[in-house]
N, C-alpha and C positions, 0 to 999 in steps of 0.2 A: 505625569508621564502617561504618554498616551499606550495604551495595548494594543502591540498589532493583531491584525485579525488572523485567523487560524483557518487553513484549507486541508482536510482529510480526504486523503484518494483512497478508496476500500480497495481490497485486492481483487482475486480471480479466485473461486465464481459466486461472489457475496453483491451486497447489495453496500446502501450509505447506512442502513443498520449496525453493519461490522462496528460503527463508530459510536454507538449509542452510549455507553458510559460516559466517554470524554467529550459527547456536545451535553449531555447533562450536567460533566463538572464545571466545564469552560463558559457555554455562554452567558451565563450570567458576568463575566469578568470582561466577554471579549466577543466582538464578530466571528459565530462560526460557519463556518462553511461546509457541509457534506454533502456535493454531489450524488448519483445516484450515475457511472460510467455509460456512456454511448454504449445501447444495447441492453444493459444491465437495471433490475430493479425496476422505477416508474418510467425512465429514460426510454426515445424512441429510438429504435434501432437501425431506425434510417437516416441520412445511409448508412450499411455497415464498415464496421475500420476497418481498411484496406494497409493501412502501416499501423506500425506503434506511436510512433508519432503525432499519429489523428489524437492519439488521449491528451498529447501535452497540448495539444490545440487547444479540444476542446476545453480545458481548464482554462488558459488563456482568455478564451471566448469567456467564458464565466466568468473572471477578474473583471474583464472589460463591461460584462453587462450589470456585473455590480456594483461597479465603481469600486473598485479595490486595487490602489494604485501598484500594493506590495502588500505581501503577508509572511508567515511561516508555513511552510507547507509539507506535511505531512505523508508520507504512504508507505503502504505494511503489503509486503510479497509484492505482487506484480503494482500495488500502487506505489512502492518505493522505486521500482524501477520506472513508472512514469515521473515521478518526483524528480529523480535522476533525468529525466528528458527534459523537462520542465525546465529545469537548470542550464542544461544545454542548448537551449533554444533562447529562453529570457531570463538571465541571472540578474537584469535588470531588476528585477518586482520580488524578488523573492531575497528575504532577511534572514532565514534560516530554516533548515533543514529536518527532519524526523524521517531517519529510514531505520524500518520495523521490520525482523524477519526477512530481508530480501537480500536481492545479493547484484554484482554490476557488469558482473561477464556479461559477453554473449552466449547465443546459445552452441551449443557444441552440436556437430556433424547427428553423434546420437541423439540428442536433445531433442535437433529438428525434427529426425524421425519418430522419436514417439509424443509428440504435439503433433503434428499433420494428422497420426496414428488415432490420439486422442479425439482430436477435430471430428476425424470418419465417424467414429464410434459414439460419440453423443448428437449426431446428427442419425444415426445408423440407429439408436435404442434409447435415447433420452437422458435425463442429466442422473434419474433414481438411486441407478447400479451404481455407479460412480461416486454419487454422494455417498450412498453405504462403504462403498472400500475405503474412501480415502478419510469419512467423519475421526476415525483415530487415530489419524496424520495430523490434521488441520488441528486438533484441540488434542489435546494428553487423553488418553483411558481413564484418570483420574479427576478429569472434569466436572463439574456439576451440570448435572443432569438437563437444568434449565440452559444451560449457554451449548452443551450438544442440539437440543434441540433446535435452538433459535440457529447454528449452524449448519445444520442437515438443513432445515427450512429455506436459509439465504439460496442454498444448492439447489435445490429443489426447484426453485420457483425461479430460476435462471433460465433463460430461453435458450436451447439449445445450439439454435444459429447463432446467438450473439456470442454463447461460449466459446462453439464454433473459429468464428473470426476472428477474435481474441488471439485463441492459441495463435493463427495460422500469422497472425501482426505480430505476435509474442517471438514467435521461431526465428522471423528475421530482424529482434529490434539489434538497436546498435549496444558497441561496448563501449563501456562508461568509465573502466579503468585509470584510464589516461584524465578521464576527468576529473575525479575526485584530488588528486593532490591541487588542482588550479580552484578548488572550489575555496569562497574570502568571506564566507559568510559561516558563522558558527552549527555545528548537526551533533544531531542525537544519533545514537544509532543504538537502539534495543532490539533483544531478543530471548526469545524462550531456550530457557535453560535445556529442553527435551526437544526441540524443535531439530527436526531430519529431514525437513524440505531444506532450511539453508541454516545448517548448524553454525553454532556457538563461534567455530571456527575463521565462515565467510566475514562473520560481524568484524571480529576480531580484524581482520586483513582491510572490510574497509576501515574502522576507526581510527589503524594505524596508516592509511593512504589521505585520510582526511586533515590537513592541517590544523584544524582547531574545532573538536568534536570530544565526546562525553560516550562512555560504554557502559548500557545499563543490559545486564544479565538477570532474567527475570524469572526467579526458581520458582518451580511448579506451574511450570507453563510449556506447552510446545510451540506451534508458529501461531497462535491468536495473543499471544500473552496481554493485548489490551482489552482481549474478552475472558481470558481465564485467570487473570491476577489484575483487574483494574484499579484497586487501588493500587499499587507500585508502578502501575504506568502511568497513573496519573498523577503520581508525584514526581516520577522523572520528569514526564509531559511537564508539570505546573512548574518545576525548578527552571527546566531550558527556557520555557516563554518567559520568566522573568529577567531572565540574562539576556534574550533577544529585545524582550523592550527596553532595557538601559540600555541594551547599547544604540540603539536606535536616536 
């Protein structure tokens, strides 16, 4: 049985770091793949995304320069909502699903305004302040000290314009609602137990919009839980990959 290969979309405003446990547990069993997002991390940031969109591309782009006909693809907060694009664009290449922490609405009237909001302000004072308010959102109070830091760090080292642009792709992408009941290929969908950017709740609504999907609740975690409980994510992780390779 051959393993299909594995593509991790990191979220907003992280780098392809976010994913460092699960390319340490996986590549050895399997092609991994962790981008680093148009804009984000080593990636250039020209040109900047101008839709949401541009991320399902660029992953696309990536498949193709890899030669990777089809994989599983993965993504946690806004990279679940590119995962969700991805899908909607080419359900061709893609055998199964991992959405982490995110959620498939659109964004709401208030939404838009405080992303544009946000956009001004780390263009306006830099990415710092921001990483300090929000570092015990993204990861529990209760997190180990080493995965705070390596969090604040991803923040940190984010280019402002690229955050920037991001949100302002982010505020207009599309709603994915309607998509997930047509989706034919099996998904994960985990989440952090403490997690209040897209609580327990939103998971719950997609798992049950997904036809044939797995809900993994991951205690003592907020929205990173593949960085703040990585063994449990990566036992849900390594269960789901073996059910997409047989069925493959």
């Amino acid at each position: 049985m051959t393993a299909i290969p594995l593509v991790l979309v990191h979220g907003h405003p992280f780098d392809h770091t976010m994913w460092r446990p699960q390319i340490e547990a996986f590549s050895a069993s399997r092609r991994v793949l962790a981008p680093d997002l148009r804009g984000y991390g080593a990636s250039p940031g020209e040109p900047p995304v101008e839709r949401f969109e541009d991320f399902a591309r660029d992953v696309e782009a990536l498949l193709d320069e890899q030669d990777v006909p089809a994989c599983v693809l993965a993504g946690l907060s806004m990279g679940g909502q590119i995962v969700m694009d991805c899908y909607r664009l080419f359900p061709e290449r893609i055998r199964g699903l991992v959405l982490a922490d995110t959620f498939p609405a659109a964004e709401t009237p208030e939404g838009v305004t405080v992303r544009h909001a946000m956009a001004d302000r780390l263009l306006r004072e830099g990415m710092a302040g921001y990483a300090d308010e929000v570092l015990e959102k993204m990861v529990a109070p209760y997190a180990p000290d080493e995965v705070k830091a390596h969090v604040h760090g991803m923040m940190t080292a984010t280019r402002p314009e690229a955050a920037a642009a991001a949100l302002r792709a982010r505020a207009a992408r599309s709603d994915h609602r309607e998509l997930l009941p047509r989706v034919t290929v099996p998904a994960l969908v985990v989440v952090g137990a403490d997690d209040t950017y897209t609580p327990v709740a939103d998971a719950r609504a997609m798992h049950a919009a997904l036809p044939d999907s797995r809900l993994c609740v991951v205690e003592g975690a907020a929205h990173l839980p593949n960085l703040e409980r990585p063994a449990e994510f990566n036992t849900a992780l390594g269960e789901f990959l073996a059910k997409a390779d047989a069925r493959s």
